[in-house]
C-alpha positions in Angstrom: 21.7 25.7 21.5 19.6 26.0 24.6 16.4 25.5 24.7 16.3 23.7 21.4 14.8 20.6 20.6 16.3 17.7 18.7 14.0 15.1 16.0 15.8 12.6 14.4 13.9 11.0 11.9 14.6 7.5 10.7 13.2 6.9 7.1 13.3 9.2 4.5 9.8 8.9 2.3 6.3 10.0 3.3 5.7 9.4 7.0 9.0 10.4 7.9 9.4 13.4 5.6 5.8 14.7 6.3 6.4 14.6 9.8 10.0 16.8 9.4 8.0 19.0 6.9 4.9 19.7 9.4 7.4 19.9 12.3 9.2 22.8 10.7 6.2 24.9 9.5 5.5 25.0 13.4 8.7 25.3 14.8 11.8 27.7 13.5 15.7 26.3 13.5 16.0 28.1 16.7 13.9 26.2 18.9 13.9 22.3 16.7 16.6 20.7 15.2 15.6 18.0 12.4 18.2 15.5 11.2 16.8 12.6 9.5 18.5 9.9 8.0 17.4 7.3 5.0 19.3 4.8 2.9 18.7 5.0 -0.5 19.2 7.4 -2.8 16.5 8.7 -2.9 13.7 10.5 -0.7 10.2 11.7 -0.6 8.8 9.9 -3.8 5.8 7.6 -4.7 6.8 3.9 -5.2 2.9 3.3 -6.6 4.0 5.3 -9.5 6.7 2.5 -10.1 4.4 0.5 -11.9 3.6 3.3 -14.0 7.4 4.0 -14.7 8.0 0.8 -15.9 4.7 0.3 -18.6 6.0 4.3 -20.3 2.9 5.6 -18.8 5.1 8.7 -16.6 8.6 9.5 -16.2 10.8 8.3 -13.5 12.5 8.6 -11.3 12.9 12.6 -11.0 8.9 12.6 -11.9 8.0 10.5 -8.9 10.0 12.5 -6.0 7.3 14.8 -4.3 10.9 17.1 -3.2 14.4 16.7 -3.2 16.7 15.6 -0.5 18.1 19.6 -1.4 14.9 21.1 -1.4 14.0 19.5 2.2 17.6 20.9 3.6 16.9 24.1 2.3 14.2 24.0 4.5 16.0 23.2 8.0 16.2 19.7 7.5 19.4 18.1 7.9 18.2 15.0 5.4 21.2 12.7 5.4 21.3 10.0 2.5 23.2 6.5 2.2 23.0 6.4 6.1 21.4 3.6 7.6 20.4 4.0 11.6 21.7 0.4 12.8 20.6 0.9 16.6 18.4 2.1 18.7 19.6 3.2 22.5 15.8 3.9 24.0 17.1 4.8 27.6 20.4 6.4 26.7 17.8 8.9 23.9 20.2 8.0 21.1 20.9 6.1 17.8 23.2 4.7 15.9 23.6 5.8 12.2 26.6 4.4 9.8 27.1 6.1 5.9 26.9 3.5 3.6 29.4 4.8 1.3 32.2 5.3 4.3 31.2 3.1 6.6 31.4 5.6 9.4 29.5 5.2 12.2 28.1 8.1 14.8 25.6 8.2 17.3 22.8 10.8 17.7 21.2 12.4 20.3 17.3 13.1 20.4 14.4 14.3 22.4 11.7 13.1 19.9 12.0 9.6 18.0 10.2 9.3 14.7 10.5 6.1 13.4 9.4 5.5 9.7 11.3 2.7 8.3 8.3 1.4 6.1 8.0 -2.0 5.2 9.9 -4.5 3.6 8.8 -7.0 0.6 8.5 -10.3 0.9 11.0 -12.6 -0.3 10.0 -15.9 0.1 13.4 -18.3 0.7 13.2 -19.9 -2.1 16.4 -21.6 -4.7 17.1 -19.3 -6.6 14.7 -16.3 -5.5 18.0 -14.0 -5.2 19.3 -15.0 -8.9 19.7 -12.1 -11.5 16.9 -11.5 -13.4 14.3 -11.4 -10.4 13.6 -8.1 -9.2 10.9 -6.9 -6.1 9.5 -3.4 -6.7 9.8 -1.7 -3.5 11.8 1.2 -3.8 12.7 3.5 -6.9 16.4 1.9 -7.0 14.0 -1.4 -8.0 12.2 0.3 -10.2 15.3 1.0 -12.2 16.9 -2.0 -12.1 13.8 -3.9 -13.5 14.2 -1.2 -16.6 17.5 -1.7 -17.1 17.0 -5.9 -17.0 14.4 -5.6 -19.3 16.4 -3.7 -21.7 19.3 -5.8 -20.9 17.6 -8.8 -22.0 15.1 -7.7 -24.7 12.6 -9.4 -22.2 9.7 -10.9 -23.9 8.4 -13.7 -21.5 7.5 -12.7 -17.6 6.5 -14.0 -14.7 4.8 -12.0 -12.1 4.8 -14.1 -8.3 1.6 -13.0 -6.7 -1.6 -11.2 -7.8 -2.1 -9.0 -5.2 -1.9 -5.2 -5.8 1.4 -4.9 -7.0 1.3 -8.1 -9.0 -1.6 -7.1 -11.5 0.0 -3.5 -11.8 3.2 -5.1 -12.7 0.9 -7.5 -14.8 -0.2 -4.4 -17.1 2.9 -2.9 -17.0 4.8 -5.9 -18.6 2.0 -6.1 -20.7 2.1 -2.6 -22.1 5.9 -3.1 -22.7 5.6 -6.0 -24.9 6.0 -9.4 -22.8 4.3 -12.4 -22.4 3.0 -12.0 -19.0 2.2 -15.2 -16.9 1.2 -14.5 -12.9 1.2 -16.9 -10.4 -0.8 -17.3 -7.5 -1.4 -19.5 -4.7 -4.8 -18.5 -4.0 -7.6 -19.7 -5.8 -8.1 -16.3 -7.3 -6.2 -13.4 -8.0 -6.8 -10.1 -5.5 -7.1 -12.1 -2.1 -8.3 -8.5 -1.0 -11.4 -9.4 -2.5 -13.8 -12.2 -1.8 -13.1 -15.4 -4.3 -16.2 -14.6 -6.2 -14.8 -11.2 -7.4 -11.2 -12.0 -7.8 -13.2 -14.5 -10.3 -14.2 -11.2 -12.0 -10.7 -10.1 -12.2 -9.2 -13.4 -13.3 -11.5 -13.6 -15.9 -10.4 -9.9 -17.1 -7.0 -10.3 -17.1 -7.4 -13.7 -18.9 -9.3 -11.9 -21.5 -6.2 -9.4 -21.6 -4.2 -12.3 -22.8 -2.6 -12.3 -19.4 -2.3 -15.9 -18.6 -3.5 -16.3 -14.7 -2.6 -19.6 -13.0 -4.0 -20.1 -9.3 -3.8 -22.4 -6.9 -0.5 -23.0 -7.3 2.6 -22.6 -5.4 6.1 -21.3 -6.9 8.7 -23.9 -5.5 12.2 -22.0 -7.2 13.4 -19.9 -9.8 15.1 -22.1 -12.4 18.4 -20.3 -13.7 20.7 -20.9 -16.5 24.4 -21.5 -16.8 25.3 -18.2 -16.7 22.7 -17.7 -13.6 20.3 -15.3 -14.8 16.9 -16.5 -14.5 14.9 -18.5 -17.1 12.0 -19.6 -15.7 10.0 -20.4 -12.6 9.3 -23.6 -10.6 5.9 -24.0 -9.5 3.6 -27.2 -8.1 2.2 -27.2 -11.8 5.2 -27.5 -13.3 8.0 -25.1 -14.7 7.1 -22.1 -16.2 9.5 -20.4 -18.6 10.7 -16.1 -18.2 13.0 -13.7 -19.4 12.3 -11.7 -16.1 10.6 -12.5 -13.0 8.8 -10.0 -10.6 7.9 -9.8 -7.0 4.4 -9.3 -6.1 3.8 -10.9 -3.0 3.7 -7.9 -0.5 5.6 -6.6 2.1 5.3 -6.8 6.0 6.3 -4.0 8.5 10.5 -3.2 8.7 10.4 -3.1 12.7 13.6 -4.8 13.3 15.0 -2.0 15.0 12.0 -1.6 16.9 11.8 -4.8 17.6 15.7 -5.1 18.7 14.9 -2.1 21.1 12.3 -4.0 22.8 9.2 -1.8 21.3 5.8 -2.7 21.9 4.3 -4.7 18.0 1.2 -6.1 16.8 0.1 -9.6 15.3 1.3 -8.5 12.1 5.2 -7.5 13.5 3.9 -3.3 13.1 4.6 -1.2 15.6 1.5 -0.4 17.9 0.9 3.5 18.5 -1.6 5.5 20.4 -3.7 7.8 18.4 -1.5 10.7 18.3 0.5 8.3 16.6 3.0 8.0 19.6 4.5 4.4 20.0 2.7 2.8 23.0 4.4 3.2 26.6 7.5 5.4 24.9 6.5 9.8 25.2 8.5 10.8 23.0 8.7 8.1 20.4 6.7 8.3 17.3 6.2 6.1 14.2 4.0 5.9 11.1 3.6 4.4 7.7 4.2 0.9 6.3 6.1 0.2 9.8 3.0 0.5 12.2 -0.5 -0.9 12.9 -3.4 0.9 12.8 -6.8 0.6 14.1 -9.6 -0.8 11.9 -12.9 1.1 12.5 -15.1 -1.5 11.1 -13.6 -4.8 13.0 -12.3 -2.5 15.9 -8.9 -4.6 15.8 -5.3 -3.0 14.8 -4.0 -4.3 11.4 -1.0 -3.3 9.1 -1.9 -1.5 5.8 1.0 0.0 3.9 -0.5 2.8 1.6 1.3 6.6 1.1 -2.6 8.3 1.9 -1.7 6.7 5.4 1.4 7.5 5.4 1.3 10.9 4.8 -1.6 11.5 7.1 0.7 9.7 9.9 3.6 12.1 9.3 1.3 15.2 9.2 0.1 14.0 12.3 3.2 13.2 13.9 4.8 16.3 13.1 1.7 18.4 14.6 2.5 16.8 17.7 6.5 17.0 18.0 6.0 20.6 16.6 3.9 21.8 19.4 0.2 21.5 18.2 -1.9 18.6 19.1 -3.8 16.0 16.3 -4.6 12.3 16.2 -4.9 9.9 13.5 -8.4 7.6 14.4 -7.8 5.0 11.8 -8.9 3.7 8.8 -11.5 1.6 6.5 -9.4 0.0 4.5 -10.2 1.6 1.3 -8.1 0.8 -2.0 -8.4 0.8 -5.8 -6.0 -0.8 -8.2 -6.4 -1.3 -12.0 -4.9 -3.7 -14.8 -5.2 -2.3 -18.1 -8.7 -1.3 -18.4 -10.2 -2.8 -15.5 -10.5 -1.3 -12.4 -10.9 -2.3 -8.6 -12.0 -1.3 -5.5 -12.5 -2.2 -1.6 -13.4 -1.2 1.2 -14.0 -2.3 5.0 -14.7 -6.4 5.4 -14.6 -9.0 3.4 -16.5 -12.2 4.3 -13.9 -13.7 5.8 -12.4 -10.5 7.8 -16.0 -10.6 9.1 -16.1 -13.8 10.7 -13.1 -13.5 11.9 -14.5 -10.6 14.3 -18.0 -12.9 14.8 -20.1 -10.7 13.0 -23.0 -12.2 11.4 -24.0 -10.7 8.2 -25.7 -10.6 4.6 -24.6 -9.8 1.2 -25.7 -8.3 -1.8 -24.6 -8.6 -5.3 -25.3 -6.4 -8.2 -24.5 -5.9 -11.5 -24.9 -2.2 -13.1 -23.3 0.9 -15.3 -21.0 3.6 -14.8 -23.6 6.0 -16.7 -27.3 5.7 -18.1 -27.4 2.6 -19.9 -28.8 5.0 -23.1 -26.0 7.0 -23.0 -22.8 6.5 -25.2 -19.6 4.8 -23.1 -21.4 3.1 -20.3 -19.5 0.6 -18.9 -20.8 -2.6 -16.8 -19.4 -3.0 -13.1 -20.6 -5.2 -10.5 -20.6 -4.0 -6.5 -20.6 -6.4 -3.8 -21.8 -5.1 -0.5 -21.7 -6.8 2.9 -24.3 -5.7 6.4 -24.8 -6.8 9.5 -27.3 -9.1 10.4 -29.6 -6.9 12.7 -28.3 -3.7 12.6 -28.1 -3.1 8.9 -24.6 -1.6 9.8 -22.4 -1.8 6.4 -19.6 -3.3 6.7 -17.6 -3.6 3.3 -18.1 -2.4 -0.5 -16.1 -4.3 -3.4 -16.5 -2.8 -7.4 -14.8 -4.1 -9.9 -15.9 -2.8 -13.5 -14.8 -0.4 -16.5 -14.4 3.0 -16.2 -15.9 4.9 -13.7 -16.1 1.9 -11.4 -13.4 2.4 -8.7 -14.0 5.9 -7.1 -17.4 5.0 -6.2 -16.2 3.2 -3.8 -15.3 6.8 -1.7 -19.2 7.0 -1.3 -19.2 3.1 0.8 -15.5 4.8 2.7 -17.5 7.9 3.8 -20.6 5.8 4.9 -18.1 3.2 6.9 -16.4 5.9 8.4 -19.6 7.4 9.5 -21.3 4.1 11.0 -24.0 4.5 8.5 -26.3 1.6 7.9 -26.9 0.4 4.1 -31.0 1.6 4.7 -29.6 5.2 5.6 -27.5 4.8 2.8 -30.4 4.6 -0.1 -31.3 8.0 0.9 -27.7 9.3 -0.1 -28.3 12.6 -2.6 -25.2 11.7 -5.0 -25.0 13.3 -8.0 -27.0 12.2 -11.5 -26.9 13.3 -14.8 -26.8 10.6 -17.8 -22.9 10.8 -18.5 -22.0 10.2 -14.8 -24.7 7.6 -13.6 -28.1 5.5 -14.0 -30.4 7.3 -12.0 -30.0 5.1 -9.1 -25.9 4.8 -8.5 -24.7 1.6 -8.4 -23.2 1.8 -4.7 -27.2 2.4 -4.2 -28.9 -0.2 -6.2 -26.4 -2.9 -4.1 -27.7 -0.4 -0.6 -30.9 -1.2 -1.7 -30.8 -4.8 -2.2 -28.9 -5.0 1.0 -31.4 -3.4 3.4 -34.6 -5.7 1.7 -32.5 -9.0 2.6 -31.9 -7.1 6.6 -35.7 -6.6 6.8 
């Protein structure tokens, strides 16, 4: 049709489909053509909820899709599933797509490239890391496999590989559905997103959860028995028996195709983007999510952080653009929260050791306080960690870990990183009090506090 545009779109979850949605709001049938193309089966849907799915706490899978592959091409989007783009033609404006269930392959014209092809986990080569009975938890096609194997198998010992994010939500999970839960880590402590002395406070949770945590210690193979279905893991500390065996060790940025195309990546293989989220050097080519590197505000370096918030703001953003408007994405803080069973966990901006890494000289503070007035009924202990530069006073990173009420508070240290604040501005904050939601000096406070006397 002249005069209209073409978007292909290659991923079909929250940076892609975001960008498509927004895209379409802006610009009718008539003047933009959508096609967008994902593999699986299924599209727009949370895989954080997959932990959830598996301990009985929500529904899956239909509960976890945020809208339909129908629902998107009743909207002017041509979403095609089971196709997999195999090729990117940069100069020639094309790509290659084949149907997984056919094999049939067909190229596709565009004038705007959005490439969304999230990340992949990571899948150490190790003997027998691809037997049955080991499963990774990426996609909602995982998430049901795991199910089935556990009702396969009546599984009643597990072992979770890693204790990063995934691995103590998969931790709970197991826990809540019966097993024997052991997780293994390499790291001294569990969390590596946190500094050692509060992935200590985690350990020492979980352990008291009956979750048996063992650190420092490297998993060497996956020990399988005559019919090859997993029965236990190898580690440096010796063999460690399972029923099932998860994945938790994180994923780094799917940018083969990017890569094979000759696109512009970071240190950490993610695609490198300007801020309207277009890929570097390339006008008309776009990417976001798990797949691209984004600009750290505290550090002022790119790094790779795969979470849907990002991803969704990179597809609104993207699709803004491509549809017409104008927005940018300025990057991020590094804010996260996790939980495992009653515990809960937050970051934000540096750790000690992201801090050097940039040469920044600093000082931290430690505290240890309640999520309400310590009179009132259900307060719950939590301890903040808070880390400022030398000099300035500038924060630079928040870490809670406590009971309920702990993690969200962390939202007060993202708002203060984002705005440059330093932790002496900070103790002047007007937050909210009232016994049942807080001491009278908020714990993000008490740690601001103590910060700014060790600056002056």
């Amino acid at each position: 049709m002249a005069g209209q545009r073409r978007m292909v779109v290659v991923g079909g979850d929250a940076a892609g489909m975001s960008a498509a949605s927004r895209a379409r709001r802006l610009r009718d049938r008539e003047h933009l053509a959508i096609t967008a193309f994902e593999r699986g089966r299924f599209a727009s849907y949370s895989a954080c909820g997959i932990p959830y799915w598996t301990g009985g706490v929500v529904d899956g899978p239909d509960a976890l899709v945020a809208r339909t592959p129908e629902a998107h091409r009743e909207r002017g989007i041509d979403l095609r599933m089971l196709t997999e783009v195999t090729e990117l033609d940069v100069a020639g404006q094309r790509v290659r797509a084949r149907e997984l269930t056919s094999g049939r392959e067909t190229w596709h014209g565009y004038d705007d490239l959005v490439l969304a092809t999230g990340a992949r986990p990571l899948r150490p080569p190790l003997e027998g890391i691809d037997a049955r009975g080991v499963y990774g938890v990426q996609t909602l096609e995982d998430g049901r496999a795991l199910l089935e194997g556990l009702e396969r198998t009546a599984a009643r010992r597990a072992v979770v590989i890693g204790a990063g994010y995934i691995g103590v939500e998969m931790a709970e999970a197991l826990v809540r559905r019966g097993c024997a839960v052991t997780v293994v880590e390499r790291s001294a402590q569990p969390m590596a997103t946190l500094d050692p002395d509060m992935g200590a406070l985690v350990r020492e949770a979980m352990s008291g959860m009956g979750i048996e945590v063992v650190t420092d210690t490297a998993v060497t193979g996956v020990r399988t028995g005559a019919d090859g279905e997993a029965v236990g893991v190898a580690t440096s500390a010796g063999d460690v028996p399972a029923d099932v065996v998860v994945l938790g060790l994180g994923v780094r940025p799917e940018t083969s195709l990017a890569a094979a195309a000759g696109l512009p990546l970071g240190e950490s293989g993610g695609l490198l983007t300007d801020l309207a989220m277009r890929v570097r050097g390339h006008a008309n080519i776009w990417a976001g999510g798990d797949c691209v590197e984004v600009l750290d505000l505290v550090s002022g370096r790119t790094r790779h952080i795969a979470l849907g918030t990002h991803a969704n703001k990179h597809g609104q953003v993207i699709g803004m653009n491509v549809g017409g408007g104008y927005a940018t994405f300025p990057g991020v803080v590094g804010t996260a929260v996790s939980k495992v069973c009653d515990l809960e966990i937050a970051r934000t901006g540096l750790r000690e050791k992201d801090a050097r890494a940039v040469g920044l000289r600093f000082v931290t503070a430690t505290i240890e306080s309640t999520s309400r007035a310590g009179y009132y009924p259900g307060a719950r202990e939590m301890t903040v960690k808070m880390l400022a530069e030398q000099g300035t006073g500038r924060l630079l990173g928040v870490q809670i870990v406590g009971r309920e009420g702990a993690a969200k508070r962390v939202d007060v240290a993202a708002v203060a990183l984002t705005a440059r604040m330093t932790v002496e501005q900070m103790t002047a904050l007007d937050l909210g009090y009232a016994p049942p939601f807080s001491p009278v000096w908020d714990p993000v406070l008490v740690a601001a506090r103590k910060a700014a006397t060790l600056i002056r």
